[in-house]
VOGU-3710 file (C-alpha; in Angstrom, 3 decimals, decimal comma):
1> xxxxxxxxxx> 17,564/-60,943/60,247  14,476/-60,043/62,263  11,552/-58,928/60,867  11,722/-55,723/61,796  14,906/-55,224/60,295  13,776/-56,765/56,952  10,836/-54,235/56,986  13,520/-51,205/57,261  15,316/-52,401/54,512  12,035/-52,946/52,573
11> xxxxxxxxxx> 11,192/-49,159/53,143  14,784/-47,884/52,214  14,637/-50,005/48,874  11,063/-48,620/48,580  12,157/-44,804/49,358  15,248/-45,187/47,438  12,959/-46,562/44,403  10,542/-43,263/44,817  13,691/-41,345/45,044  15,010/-42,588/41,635
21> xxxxxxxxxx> 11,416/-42,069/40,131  11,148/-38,792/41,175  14,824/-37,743/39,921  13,788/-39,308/36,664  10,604/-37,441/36,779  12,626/-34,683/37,659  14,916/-34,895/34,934  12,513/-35,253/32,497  10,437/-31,813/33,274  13,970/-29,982/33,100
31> xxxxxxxxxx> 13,922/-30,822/29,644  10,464/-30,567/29,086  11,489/-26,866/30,195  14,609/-26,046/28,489  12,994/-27,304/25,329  9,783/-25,416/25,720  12,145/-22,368/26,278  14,229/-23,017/23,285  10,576/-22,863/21,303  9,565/-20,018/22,762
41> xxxxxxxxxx> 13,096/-18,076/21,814  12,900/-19,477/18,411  9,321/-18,290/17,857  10,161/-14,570/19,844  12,889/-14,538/16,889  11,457/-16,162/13,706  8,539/-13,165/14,743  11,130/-10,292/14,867  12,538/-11,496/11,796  9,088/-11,590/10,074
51> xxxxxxxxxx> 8,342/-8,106/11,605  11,898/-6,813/10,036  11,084/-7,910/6,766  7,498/-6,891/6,446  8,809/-3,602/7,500  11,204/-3,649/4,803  9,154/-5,143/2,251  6,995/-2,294/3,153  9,080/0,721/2,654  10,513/-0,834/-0,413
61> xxxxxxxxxx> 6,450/-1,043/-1,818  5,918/2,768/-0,835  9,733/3,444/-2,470  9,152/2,113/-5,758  5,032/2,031/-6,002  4,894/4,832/-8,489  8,119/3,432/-10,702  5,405/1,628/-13,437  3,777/5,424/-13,585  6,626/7,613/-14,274
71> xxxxxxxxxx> 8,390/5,217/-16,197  4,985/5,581/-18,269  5,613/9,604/-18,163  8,898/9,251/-18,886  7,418/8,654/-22,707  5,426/11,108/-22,240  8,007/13,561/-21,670  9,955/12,082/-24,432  6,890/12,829/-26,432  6,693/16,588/-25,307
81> xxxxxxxxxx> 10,297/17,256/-25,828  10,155/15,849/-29,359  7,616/18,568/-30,168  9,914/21,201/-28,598  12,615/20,841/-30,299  10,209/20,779/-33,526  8,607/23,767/-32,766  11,990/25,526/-32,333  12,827/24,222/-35,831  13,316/27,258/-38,438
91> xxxxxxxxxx> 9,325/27,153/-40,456  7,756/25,114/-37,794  3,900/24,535/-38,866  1,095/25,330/-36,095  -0,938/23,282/-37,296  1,756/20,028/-37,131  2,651/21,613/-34,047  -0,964/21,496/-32,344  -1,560/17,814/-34,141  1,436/16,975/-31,970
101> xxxxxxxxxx> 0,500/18,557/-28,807  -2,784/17,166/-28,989  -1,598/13,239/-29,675  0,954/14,408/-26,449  -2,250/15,454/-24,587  -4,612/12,213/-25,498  -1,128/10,323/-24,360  -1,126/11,724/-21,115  -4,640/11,220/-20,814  -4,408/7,417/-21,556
111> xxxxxxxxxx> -1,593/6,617/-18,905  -2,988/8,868/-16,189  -6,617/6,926/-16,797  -4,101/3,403/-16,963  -3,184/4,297/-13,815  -6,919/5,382/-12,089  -6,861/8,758/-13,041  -10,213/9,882/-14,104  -10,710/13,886/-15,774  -14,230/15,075/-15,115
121> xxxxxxxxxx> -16,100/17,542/-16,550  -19,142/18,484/-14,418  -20,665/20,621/-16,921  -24,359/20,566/-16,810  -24,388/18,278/-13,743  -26,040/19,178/-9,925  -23,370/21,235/-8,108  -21,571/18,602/-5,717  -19,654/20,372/-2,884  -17,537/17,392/-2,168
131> xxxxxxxxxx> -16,421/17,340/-5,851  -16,628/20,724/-7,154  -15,061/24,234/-5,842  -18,039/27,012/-7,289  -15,928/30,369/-7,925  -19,335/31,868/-9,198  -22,772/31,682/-9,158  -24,517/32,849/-12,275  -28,078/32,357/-12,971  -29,368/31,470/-16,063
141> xxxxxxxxxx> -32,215/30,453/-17,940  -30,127/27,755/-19,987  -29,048/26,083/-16,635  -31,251/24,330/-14,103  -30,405/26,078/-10,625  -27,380/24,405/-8,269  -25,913/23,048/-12,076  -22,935/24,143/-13,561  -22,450/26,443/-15,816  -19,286/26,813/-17,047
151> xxxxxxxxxx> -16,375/24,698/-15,729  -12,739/26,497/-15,570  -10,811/23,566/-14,653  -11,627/20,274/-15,021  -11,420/17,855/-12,121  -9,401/14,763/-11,130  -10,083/11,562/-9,399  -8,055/8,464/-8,484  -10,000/5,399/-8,435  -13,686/7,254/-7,349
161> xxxxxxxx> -11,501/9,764/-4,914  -11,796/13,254/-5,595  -7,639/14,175/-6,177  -8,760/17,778/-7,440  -12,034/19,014/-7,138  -13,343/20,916/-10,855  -13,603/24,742/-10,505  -16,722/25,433/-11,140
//
């Protein structure tokens, strides 16, 4: 063999050797690829699923958040309908009668305060517009101007939000 000859053959072995590597090297990114897209479809999904059940988680909080209130009114109601049916008993008392309504009352009062209800009475205090609805304005000489006076119904807040401003 001449030497030239020898030197082709050297450069085929040589190409054919890059060839190989770079088939290998091709090889290898294709499933560099197909497994970085498999991640990526696992991760689109696993983040749709989360989305799904946050969603649902969420609509089942808003569904049942009140259930630990009114199942706490449902006693109440029990309560009130016990002192119905007394107070349509033949020689029904007034006086048991407004015992009763008033231990119905201070039970309303203690699950609507459980539950970040707060009554308040503004009598006395500096007229607040963003807490109290004035129906009136009286002056008096018993009464500090911009204070109230009288209150006709009481107002409500749920944890330090006014729910129902007092009319004043």
């Amino acid at each position: 063999m001449t030497e030239a000859t020898e030197n082709i053959e050297q450069d085929n072995s040589d190409t054919v050797s890059e060839l190989d590597q770079l088939r290998a090297l091709l090889d290898e990114a294709l499933a560099q690829s197909a497994a970085a897209k498999d991640a990526q479809l696992r991760a689109v999904a696993d983040a749709e699923n989360t989305r799904r059940r946050l969603e649902r988680d969420a609509q089942s909080s808003i569904k049942y958040a009140t259930e630990k209130l009114v199942a706490e009114l449902v006693v109440v109601a029990d309560t009130l309908e016990f002192g119905l049916q007394a107070a349509a008993a033949p020689g029904a008392k007034v006086q048991a009668l407004a015992e009763g309504m008033d231990m119905t009352y201070k039970q309303l009062m203690a699950v609507l305060e459980k539950n970040g209800v707060k009554q308040e009475n503004p009598l006395g205090q500096k007229l607040n517009a963003s807490a109290h609805q004035a129906v009136s304005a009286v002056e008096s000489s018993e009464v500090a101007p911009n204070h109230v006076l009288s209150v006709m119904q009481k107002g409500n807040t749920l944890n330090g939000r006014v729910i129902r401003p007092a009319m004043v």
